[in-house]
N, C-alpha and C positions, 0 to 999 in steps of 0.2 A: 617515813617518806624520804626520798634520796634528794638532796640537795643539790642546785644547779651549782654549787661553786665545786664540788664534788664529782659533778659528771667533769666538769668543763676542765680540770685536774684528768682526771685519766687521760681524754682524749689529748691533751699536750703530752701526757706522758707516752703515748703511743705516735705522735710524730715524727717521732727521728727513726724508729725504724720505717713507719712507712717511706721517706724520705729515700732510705736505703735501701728497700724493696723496687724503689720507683729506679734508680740511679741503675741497681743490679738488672733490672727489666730492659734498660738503654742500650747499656752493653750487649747486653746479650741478643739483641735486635741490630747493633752494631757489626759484631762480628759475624752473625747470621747472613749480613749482609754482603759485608766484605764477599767474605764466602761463596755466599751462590754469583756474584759478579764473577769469581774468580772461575767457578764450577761453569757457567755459562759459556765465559771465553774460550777454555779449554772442551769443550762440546762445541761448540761452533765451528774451530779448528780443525777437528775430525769431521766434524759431514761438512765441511768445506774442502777438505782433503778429497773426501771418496763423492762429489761430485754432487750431494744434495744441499743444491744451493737453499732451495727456500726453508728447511729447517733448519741450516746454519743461520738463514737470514734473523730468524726467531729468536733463535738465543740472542746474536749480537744487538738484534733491538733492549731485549731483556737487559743486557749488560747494560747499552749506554741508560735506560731508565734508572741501572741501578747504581748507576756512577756517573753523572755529567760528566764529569771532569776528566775521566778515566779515558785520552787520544788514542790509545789501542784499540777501544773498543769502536770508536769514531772511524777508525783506519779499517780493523779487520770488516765492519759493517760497508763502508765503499767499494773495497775488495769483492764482496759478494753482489753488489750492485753492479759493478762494471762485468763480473763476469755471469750477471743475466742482463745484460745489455742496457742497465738503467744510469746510462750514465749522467740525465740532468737528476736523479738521488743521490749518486754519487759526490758529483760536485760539494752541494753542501758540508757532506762531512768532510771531503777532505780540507776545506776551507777550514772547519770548524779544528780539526788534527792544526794547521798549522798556525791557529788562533791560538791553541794551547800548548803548541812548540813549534816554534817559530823554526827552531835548524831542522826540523825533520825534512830532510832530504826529499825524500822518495815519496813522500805528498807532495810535496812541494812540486818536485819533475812532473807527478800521475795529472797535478790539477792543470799542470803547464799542456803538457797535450791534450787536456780535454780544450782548454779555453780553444786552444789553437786548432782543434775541430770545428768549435764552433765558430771559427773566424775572428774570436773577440784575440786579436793579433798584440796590441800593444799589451793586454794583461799577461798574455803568454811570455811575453817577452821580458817584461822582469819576473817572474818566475823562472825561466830558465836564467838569467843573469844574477838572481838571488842565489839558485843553486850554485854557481861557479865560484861564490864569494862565500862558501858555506862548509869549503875543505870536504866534499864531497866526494866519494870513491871511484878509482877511475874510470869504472861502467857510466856510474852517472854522469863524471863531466865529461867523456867522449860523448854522451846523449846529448845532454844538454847542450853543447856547440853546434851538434848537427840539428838539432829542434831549433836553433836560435838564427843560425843561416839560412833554414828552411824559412821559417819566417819573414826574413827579412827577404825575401825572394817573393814571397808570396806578398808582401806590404808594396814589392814594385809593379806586379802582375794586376793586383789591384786597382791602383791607380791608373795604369796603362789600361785596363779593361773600363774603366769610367770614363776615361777619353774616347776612346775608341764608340765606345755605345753615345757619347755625347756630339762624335760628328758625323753619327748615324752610323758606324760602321761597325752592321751589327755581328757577320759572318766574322769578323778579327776578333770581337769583342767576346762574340760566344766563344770563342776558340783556346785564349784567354781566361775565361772563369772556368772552362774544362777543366785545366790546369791545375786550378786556384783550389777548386770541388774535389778534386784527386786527396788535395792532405785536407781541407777545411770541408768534410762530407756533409757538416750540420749547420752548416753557415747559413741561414737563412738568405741576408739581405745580397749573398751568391746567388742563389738559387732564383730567386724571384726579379736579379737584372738579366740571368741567362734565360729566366724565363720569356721577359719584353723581347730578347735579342729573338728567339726562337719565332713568337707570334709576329714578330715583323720580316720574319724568313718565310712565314708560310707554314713552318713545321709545328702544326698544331698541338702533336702526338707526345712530341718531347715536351712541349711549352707545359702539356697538362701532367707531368711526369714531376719534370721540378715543383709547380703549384702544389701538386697532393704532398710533395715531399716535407714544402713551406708551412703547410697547414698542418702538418701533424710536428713540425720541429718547435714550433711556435703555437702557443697554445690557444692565444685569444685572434688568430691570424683570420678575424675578417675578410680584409680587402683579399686574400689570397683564395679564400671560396666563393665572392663575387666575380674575382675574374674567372675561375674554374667555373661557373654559372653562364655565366655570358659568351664563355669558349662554346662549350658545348651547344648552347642556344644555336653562333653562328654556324656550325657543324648538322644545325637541323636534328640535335639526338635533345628532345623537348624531357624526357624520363631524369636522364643526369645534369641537364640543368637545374630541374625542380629539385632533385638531392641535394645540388651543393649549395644552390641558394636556402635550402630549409637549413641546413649548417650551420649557414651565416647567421641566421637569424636567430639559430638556437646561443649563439653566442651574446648575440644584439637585437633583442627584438626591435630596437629601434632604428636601427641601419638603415638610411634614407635609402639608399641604393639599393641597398640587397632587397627592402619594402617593395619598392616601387616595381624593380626588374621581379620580384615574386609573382603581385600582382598580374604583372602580362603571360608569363609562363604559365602560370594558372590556368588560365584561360584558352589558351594554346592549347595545353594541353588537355583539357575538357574538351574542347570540339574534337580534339582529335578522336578521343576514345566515343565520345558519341558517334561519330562520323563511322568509327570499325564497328560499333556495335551494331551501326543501321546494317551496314555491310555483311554480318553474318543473319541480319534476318534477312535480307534479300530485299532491301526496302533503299532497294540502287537512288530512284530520284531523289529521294528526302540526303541519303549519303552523299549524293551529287551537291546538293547544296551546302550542305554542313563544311564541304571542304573547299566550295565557294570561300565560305566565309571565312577559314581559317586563313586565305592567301586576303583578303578584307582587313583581320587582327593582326595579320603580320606581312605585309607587304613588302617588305625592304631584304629579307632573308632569303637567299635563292637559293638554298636547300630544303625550307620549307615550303617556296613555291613549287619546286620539282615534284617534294614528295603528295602535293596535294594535286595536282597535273596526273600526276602517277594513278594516285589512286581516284582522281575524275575519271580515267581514259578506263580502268578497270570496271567501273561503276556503269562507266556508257555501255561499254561490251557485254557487261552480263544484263544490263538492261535494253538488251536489241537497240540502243542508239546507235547505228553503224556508219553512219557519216560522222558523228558528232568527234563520235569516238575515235575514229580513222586522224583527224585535226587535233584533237588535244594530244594525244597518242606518239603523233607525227612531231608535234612540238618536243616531248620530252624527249624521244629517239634525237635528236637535232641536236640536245643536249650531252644523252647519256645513250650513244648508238648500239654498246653491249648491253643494254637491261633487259634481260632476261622474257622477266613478266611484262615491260611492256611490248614487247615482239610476241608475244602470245596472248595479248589481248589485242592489239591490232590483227594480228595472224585472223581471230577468232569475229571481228569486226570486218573486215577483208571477206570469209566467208559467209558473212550476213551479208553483205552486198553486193556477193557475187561476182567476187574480185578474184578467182581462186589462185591465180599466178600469184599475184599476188604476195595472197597470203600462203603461198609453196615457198614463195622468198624468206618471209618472216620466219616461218618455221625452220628450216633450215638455216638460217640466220642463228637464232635462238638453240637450237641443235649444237652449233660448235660451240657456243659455251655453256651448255647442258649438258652433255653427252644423254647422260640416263636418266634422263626426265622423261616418266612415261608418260606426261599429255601432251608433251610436245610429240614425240612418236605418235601420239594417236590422233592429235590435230593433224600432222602432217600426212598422215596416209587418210584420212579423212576429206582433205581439199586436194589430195590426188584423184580422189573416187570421183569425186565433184569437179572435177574441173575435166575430168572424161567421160561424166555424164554427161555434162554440159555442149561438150561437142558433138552427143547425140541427139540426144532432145529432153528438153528440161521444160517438166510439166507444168510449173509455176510461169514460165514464159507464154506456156501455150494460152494458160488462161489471163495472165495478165496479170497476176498478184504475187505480192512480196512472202517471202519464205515466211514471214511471222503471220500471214493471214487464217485469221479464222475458220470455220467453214462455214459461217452463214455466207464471209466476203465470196468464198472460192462458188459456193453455192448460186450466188446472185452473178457473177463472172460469166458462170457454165451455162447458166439461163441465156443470158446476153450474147453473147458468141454463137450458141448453138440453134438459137433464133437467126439468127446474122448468116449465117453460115448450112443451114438447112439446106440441102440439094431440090428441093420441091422449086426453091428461088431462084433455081439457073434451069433455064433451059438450052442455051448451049451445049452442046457434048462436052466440050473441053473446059467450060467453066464448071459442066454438073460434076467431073471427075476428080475435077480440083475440089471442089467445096464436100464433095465426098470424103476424100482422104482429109481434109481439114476439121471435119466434124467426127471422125473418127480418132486423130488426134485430143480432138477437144473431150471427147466421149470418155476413154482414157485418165485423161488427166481429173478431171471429175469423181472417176473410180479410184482412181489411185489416195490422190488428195482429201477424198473425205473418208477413205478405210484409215482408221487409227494406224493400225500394224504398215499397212501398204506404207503408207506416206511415212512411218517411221523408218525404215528399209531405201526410201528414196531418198528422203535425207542424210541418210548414213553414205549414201552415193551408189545404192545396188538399188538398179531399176524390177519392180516386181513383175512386170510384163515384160520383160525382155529377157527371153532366152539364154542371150549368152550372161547377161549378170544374174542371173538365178543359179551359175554353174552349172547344165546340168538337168536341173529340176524340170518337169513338164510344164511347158506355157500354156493356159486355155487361151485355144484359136474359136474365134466367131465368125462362124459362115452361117448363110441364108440370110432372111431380109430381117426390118427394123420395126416385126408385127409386135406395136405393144412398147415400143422406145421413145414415145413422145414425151419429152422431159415435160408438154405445156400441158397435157390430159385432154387433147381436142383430137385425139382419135390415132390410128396408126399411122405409120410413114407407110405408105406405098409404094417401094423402093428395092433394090435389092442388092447388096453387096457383100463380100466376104471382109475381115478386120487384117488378114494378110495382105 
């Protein structure tokens, strides 16, 4: 049996070389390492040469994992950053480069222009004053002087631009940070006072230009997607405010502000799309109200009263409300005298009531800034028809009912009139001839108005008894008497005239 003082002898006797197994395993994991740092750098240098940036990027990450310490690899890694545009990556290393050498120039200048992009002015400025005390070469400190007077130019610009915005004087003020934005393009706390100057100009377009700019230079830039939420709201476009404000809150769901203004967009925005949804089923009153209520939620915004006015006046027109619609219609015109669609729903509203001048104005109104809109060409030759039919004789007058009548009403009219109006009831010559040609009108308008086809062709503005609007076509003429025409069923007329 082997003795435990006997095992426990060997195994000391074989520790010194494990010891130097272990030691020669170090090294050699050592220089391996070196190595591929070195093989890395040199690979990153060539597909940075021949323009592939993101697999140079690769190695140089690889390098610096495989060397903290090693500021080339720091440097050639920011290099590849600034030139794919990542210049807040950038910064870091180069920061880190002159943590690890301090003289190294030329980080030193690269981190001095980026600060001084970003507006951060006073850091930029001993960075370039560090290089000039750094025995730097003459490229560098010709730069360096001209980055350092630029600065200091841009440090008076600024001040002057805070005065100016501070005694309201925002057009000076905007004109100023223009300036300032030329060499500091990443400047946030720039960008978002030209933004104030801009919304207090009016010039919404640009205000919201600088904001998207603040918001993406600046990472946790809340306040900069609420006011981009609240621009747009006042602009009446409810779709991009709910964008920006969800932004916000992706950042903060807590954002009292961004909360709250969510909350109302919300909701705004729900009736609206309920409101067009009624709209494409043809369900105008219920839509009529829906956008009621959206001017109800949002009272105070006159772009969303217009757009809910807009589309009332639309809703009345295709819903035969033709006065209703003519007044709301008229209001937005008062507003907005080129809008298109409202000049074509009035236009269209106008010919519901028999307005047809009118609506010849609207359409041609709407025309000159249409050109080639073919319902406007079709409305408008459409209340041409109509409004010189109407100067001949228009069969809905004859009988007394509104273009949208049924034919039980037209039915119950024809009855009434033609009772009224019977020649059996005049005995005069001259009243029996009248009430003759009056009941032969009325007789007419009956035939016309309850033939589906007929009465479709009259509305179009082509009368189907009349010769000359048939172009052409044969008119049936009625001669002889009225044996058999008793609309009441109490026997014939005993009468006799021709319908010429």
């Amino acid at each position: 049996m082997v003795s435990i003082d006997h095992v426990a002898h060997k195994i000391l006797t074989y520790i010194p070389y494990v010891l130097v197994l272990i030691d020669l395993r170090y090294e050699g994991v050592t220089c391996g390492r070196d190595g591929s740092v070195d093989n890395h750098m040199e690979m990153g240098k060539k597909l940075l040469a021949a323009g592939q940036l993101a697999d140079a990027l690769s190695h140089f990450h690889a390098a610096v994992d495989g060397d903290p310490k090693n500021y080339m690899a720091y440097y050639r890694r920011a290099t590849v950053f600034l030139a794919m545009g990542k210049s807040k990556s950038a910064l870091p290393d180069l920061s880190k480069v002159i943590e690890l050498k301090p003289d190294f120039t030329s980080a030193r200048l690269q981190r001095g222009n980026l600060l001084l992009k970003q507006g951060k002015l006073d850091e930029a400025e001993s960075d370039f004053k560090k290089v000039l005390k750094s025995n730097p070469s003459d490229k560098e400190e010709r730069e360096a002087h001209s980055q350092l007077t630029k600065s200091d130019e841009i440090q008076r610009l600024v001040a002057q631009a805070r005065s100016s915005f501070n005694d309201q004087d925002y057009v000076t003020a905007a004109a100023q940070l223009d300036t300032v934005i030329e060499t500091c393009v990443w400047d946030v706390a720039s960008r978002e006072m030209r933004a104030e100057c801009f919304i207090h100009m009016g010039e919404m377009g640009k205000a919201i230009s600088d904001l998207k700019a603040a918001s993406k230079l600046k990472s946790d830039n809340t306040q900069a997607f609420y006011k981009l939420s609240t621009i747009y709201y006042d602009l009446g476009d409810h779709e991009m405010s709910l964008n920006e404000v969800r932004e916000c809150l992706k950042l903060d769901p807590d954002h009292k502000q961004c909360y709250s203004h969510y909350k109302q967009v919300k909701k705004l925005n729900k009736q609206i799309h309920s409101a067009e949804e009624l709209m494409q089923e043809q369900r105008y009153e219920e839509a009529v109200s829906k956008y009621e209520a959206v001017m109800v939620t949002e009272p105070k915004v006159h772009h969303f009263s217009v757009l809910a006015k807009e589309r009332i006046c639309h809703g009345l027109a295709q819903g035969q409300k033709a006065s209703r619609a003519i007044s709301v219609c008229s209001e937005v015109l008062h507003w907005d005298p080129e809008n298109v669609n409202v000049l074509k729903d009035r236009a269209e509203a106008y010919v519901q009531d028999e307005q047809y001048e009118e609506a010849i104005k609207d359409y041609e109104t709407a025309a000159k800034h249409s050109e080639n809109d073919r319902q406007i060409k079709e409305g408008l030759e459409r209340a041409q028809r109509l409004l010189k039919q109407s100067q001949r004789r228009d069969y809905y007058k004859i009988l007394g009912v509104k273009r949208t009548a049924q034919k039980k009403e037209i039915i119950k009219a024809y009855r009434k009139l033609a009772q009224q109006w019977h020649p059996d009831n005049y005995q005069d010559a001259e009243e029996k001839k009248k009430a003759e040609k009056k009941f032969i009108d009325i007789a007419q308008a009956k035939e016309v108005l309850t033939d589906p086809e007929k009465r479709t062709k009259f509305d179009h503005g082509e009368d189907p008894l009349d010769p000359e609007s048939q172009q052409g076509h044969h008119h049936q003429h009625f001669h002889g008497g009225f044996q058999g025409f008793n609309p009441f069923g109490s026997g014939p007329f005993n009468f006799k005239f021709n319908f010429n």
